[in-house]
The first five atom37 places (N, CA, C, CB, O) and aatype in JSON, in Angstrom:
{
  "aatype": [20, 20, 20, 20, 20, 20, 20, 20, 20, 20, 20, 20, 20, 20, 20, 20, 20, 20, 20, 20, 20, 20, 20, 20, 20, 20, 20, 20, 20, 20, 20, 20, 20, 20, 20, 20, 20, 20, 20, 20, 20, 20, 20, 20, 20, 20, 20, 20, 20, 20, 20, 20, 20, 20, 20, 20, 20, 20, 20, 20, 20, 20, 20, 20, 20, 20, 20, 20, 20, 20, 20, 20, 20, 20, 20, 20, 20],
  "atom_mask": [
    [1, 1, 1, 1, 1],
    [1, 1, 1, 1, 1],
    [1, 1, 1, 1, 1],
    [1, 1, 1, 1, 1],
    [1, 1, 1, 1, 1],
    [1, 1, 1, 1, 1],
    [1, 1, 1, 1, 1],
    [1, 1, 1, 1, 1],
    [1, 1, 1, 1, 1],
    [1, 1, 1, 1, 1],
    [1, 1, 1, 1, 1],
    [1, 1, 1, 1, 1],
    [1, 1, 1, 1, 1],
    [1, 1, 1, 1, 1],
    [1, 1, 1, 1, 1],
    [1, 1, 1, 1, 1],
    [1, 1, 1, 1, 1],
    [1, 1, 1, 1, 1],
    [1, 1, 1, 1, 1],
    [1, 1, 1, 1, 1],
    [1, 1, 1, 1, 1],
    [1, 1, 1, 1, 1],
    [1, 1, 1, 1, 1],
    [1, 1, 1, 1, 1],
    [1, 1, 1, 1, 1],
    [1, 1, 1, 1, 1],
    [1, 1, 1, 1, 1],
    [1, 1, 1, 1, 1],
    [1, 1, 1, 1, 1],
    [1, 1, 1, 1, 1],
    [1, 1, 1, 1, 1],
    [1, 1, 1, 1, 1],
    [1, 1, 1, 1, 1],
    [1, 1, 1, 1, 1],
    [1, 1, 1, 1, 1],
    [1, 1, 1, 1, 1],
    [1, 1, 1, 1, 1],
    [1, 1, 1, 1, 1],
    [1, 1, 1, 1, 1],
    [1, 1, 1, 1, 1],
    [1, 1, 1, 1, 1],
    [1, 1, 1, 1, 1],
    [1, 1, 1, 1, 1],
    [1, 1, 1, 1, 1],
    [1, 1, 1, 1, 1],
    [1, 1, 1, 1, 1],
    [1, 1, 1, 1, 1],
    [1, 1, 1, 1, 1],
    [1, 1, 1, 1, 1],
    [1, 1, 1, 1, 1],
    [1, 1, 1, 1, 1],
    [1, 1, 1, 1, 1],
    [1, 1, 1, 1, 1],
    [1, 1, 1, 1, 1],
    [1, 1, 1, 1, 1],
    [1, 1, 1, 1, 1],
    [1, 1, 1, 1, 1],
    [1, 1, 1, 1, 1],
    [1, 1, 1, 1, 1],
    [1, 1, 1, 1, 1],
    [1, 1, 1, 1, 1],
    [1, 1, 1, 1, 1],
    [1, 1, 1, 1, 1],
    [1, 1, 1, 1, 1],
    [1, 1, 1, 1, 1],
    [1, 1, 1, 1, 1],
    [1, 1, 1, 1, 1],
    [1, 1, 1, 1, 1],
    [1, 1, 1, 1, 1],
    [1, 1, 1, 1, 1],
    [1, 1, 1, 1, 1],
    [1, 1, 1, 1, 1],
    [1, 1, 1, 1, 1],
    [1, 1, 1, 1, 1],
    [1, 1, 1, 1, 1],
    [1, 1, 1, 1, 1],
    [1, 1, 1, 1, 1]
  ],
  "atom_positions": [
    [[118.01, 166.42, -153.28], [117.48, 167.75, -153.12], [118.2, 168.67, -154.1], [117.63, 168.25, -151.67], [119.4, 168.57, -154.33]],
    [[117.37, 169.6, -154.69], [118.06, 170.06, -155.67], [118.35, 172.11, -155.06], [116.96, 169.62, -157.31], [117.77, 172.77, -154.2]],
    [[119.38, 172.41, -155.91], [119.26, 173.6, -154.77], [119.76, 174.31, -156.26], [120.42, 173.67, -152.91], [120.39, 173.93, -157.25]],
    [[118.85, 175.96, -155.66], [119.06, 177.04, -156.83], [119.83, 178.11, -155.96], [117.49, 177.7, -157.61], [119.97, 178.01, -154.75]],
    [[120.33, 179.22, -156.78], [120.78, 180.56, -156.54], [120.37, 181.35, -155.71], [120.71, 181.16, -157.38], [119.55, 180.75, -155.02]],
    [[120.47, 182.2, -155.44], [119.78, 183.81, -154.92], [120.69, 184.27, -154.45], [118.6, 184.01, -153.84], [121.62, 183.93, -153.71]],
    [[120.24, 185.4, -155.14], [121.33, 186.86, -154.05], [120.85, 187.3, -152.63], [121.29, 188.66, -154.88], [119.62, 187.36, -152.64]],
    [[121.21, 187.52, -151.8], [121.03, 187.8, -150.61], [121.87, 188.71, -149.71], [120.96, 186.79, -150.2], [123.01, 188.42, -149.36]],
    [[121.25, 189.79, -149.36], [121.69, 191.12, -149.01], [123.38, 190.5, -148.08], [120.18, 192.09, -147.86], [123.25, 189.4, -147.55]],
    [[124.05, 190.82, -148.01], [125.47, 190.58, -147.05], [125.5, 190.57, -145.84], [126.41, 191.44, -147.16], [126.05, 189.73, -145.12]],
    [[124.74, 191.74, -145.46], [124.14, 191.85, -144.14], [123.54, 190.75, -143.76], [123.24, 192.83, -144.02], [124.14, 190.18, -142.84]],
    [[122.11, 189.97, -144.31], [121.55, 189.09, -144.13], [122.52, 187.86, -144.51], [120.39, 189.28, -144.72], [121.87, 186.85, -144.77]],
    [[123.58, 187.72, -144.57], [125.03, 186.45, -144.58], [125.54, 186.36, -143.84], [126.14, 186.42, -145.29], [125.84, 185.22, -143.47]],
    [[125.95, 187.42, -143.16], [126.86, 187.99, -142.21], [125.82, 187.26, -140.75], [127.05, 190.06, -142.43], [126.27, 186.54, -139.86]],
    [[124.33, 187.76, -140.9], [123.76, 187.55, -139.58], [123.63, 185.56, -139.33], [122.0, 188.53, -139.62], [123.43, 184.76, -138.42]],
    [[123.86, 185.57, -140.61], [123.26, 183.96, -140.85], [124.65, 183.29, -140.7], [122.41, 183.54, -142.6], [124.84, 182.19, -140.2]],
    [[125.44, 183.98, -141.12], [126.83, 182.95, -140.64], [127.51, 182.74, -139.12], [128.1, 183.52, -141.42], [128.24, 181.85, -138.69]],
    [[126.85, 184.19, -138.37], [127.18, 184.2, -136.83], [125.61, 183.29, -136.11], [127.39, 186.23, -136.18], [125.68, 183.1, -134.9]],
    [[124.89, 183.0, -136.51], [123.73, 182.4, -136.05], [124.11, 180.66, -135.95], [122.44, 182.84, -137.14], [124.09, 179.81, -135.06]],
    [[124.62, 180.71, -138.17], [124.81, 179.34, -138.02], [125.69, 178.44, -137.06], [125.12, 179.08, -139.05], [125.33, 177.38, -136.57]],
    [[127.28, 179.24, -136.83], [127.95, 178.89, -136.35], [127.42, 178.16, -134.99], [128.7, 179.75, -136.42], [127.54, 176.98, -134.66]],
    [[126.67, 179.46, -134.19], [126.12, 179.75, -132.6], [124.99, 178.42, -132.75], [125.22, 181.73, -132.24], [124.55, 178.04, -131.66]],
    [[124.48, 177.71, -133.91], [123.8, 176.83, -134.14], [124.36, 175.36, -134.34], [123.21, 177.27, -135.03], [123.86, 174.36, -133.81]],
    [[125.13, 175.35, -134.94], [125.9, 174.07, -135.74], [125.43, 174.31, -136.81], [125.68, 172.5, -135.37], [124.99, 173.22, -137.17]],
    [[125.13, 175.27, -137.85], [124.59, 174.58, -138.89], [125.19, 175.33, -139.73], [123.17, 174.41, -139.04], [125.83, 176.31, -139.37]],
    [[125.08, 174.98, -140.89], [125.63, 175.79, -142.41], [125.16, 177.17, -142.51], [125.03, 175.06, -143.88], [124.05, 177.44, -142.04]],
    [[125.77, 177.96, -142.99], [124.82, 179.17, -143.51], [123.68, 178.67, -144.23], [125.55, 180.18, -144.51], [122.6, 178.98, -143.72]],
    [[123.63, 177.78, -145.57], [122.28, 177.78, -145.87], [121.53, 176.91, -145.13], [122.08, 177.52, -147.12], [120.33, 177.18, -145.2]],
    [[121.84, 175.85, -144.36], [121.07, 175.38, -143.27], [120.2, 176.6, -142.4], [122.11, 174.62, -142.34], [118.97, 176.73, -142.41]],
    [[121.16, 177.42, -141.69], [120.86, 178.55, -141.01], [119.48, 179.48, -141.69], [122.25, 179.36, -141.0], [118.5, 179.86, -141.06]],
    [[119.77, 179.7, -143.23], [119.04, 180.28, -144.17], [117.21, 179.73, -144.29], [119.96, 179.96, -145.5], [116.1, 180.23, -144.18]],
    [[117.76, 178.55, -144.56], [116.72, 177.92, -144.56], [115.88, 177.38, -143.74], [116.88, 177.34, -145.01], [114.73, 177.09, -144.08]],
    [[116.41, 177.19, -142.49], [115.53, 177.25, -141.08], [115.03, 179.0, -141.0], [116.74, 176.7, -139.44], [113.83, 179.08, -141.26]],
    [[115.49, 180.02, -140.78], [115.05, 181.21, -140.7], [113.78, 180.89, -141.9], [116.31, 182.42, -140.95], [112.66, 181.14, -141.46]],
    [[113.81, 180.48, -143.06], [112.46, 180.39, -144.07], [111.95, 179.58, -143.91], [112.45, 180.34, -145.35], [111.06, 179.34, -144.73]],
    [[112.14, 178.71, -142.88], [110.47, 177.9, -142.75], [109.98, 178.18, -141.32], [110.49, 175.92, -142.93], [108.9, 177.82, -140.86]],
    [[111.01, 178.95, -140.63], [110.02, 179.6, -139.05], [109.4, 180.55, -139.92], [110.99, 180.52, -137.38], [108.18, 180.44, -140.04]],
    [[109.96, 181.42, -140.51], [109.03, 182.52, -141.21], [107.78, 182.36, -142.14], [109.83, 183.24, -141.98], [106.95, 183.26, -142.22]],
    [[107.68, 181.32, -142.77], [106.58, 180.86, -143.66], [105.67, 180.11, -142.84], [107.06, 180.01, -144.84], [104.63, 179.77, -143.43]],
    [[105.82, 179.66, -141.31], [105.07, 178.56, -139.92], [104.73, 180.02, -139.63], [106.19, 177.29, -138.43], [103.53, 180.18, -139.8]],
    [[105.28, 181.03, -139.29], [104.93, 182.3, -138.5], [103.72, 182.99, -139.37], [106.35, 183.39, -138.34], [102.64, 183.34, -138.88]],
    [[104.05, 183.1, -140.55], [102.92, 183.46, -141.71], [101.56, 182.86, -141.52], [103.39, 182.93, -143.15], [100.58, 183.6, -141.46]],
    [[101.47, 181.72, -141.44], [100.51, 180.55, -141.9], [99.91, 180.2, -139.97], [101.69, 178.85, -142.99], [98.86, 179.64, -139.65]],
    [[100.84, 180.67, -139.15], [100.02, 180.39, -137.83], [100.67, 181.99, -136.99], [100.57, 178.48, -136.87], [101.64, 182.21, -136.27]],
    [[99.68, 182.76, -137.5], [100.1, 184.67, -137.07], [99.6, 184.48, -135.96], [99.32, 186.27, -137.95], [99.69, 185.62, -135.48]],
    [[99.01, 183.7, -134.99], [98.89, 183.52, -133.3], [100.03, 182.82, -132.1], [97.64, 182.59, -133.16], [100.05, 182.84, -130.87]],
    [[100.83, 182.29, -133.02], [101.9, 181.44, -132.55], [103.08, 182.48, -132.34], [102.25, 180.2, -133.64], [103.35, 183.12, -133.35]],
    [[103.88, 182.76, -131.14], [104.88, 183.27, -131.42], [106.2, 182.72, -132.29], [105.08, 183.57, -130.39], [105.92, 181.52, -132.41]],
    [[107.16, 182.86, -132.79], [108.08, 183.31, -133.65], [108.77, 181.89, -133.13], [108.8, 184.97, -133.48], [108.76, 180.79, -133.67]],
    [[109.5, 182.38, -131.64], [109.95, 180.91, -130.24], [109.18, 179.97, -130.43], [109.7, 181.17, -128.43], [109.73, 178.89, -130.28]],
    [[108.08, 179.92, -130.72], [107.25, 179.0, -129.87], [107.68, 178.07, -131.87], [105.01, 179.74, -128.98], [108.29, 177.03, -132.11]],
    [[107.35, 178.57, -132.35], [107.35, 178.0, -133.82], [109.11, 177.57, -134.05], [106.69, 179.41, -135.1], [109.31, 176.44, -134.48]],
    [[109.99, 178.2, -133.86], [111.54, 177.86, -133.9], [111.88, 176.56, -133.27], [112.38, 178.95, -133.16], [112.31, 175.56, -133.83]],
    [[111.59, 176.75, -131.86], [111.83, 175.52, -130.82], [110.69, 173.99, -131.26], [111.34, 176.26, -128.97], [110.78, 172.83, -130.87]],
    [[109.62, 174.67, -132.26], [108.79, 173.16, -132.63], [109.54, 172.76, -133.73], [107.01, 173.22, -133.11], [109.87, 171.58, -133.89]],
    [[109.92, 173.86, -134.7], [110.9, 172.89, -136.02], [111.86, 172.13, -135.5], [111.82, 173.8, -137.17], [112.15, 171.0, -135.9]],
    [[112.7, 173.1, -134.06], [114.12, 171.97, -133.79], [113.93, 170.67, -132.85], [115.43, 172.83, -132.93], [114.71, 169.83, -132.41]],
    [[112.51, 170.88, -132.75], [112.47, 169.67, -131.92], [111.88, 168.53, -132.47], [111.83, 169.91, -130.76], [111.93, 167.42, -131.93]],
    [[111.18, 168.83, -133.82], [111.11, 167.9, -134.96], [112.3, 167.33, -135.85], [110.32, 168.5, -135.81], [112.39, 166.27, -136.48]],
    [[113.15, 168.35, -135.69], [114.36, 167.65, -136.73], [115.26, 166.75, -135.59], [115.56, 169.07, -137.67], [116.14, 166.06, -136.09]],
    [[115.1, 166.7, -134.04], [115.54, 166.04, -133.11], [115.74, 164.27, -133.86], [114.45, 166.32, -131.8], [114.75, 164.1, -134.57]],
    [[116.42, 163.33, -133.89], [116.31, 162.61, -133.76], [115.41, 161.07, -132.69], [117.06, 163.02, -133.98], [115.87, 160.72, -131.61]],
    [[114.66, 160.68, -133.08], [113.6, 160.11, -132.5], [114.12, 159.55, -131.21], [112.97, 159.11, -133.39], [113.61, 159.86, -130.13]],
    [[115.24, 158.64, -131.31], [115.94, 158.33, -130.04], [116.01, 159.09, -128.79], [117.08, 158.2, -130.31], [115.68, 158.85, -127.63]],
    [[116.77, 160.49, -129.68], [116.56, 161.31, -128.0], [115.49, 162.05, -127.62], [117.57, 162.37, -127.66], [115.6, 163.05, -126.91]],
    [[114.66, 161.72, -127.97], [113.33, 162.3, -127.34], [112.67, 161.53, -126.08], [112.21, 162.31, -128.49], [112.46, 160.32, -126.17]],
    [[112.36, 162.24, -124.88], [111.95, 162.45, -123.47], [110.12, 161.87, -123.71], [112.26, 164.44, -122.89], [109.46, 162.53, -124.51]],
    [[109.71, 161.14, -123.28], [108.33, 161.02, -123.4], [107.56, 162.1, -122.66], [107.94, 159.71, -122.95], [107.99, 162.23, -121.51]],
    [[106.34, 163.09, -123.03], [105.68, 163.92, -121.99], [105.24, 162.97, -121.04], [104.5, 164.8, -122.5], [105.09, 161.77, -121.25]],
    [[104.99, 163.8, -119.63], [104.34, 162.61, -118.8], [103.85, 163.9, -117.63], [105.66, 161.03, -118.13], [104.52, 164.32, -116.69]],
    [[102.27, 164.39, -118.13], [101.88, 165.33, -117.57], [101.94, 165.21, -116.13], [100.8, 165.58, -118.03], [101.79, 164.17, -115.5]],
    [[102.21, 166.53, -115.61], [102.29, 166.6, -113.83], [101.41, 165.83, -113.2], [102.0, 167.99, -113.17], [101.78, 165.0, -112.37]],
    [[99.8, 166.08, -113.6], [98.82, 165.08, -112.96], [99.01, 163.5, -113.14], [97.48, 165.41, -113.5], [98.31, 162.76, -112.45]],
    [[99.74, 163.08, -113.88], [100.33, 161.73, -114.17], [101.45, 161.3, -113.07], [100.99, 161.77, -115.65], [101.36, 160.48, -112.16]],
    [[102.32, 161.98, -113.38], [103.58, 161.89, -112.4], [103.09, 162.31, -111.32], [104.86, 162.69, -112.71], [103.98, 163.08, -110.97]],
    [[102.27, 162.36, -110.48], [101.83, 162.98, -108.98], [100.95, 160.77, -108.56], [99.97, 165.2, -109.22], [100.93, 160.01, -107.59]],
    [[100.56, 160.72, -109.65], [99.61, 159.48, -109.44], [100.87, 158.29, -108.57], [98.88, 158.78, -111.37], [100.53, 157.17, -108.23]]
  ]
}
């Protein structure tokens, strides 16, 4: 992966370095998740903001720990 520059307001460092931490992740990890909920939020303007955050982190989940769905009307059978 190849990675370029940018300046980026301090303020917007500052918020991304108390996020990343509160996250596990790098500042530009942090950075760069904030730009692809925001570009999913763009591209699906009916979806809330949450609803789009919690689908990226549950895609970058590792396959192992994932829970199979098993709708209520299923589990009642």
């Amino acid at each position: 992966m190849s990675s370029v520059s940018v300046r980026i307001d301090e303020s917007l460092v500052s918020a991304a370095r108390a996020a990343a931490k509160a996250e596990f992740r790098t500042v530009q990890g942090q950075v760069e998740f904030w730009a692809r909920v925001g570009r999913a939020a763009l591209d699906n303007p009916d979806l809330p903001a949450s609803f789009i955050a919690e689908s990226l982190m549950s895609m970058a989940e590792p396959r192992e720990d994932s829970t199979v769905f098993v709708p209520r009307s299923a589990a009642k059978a």
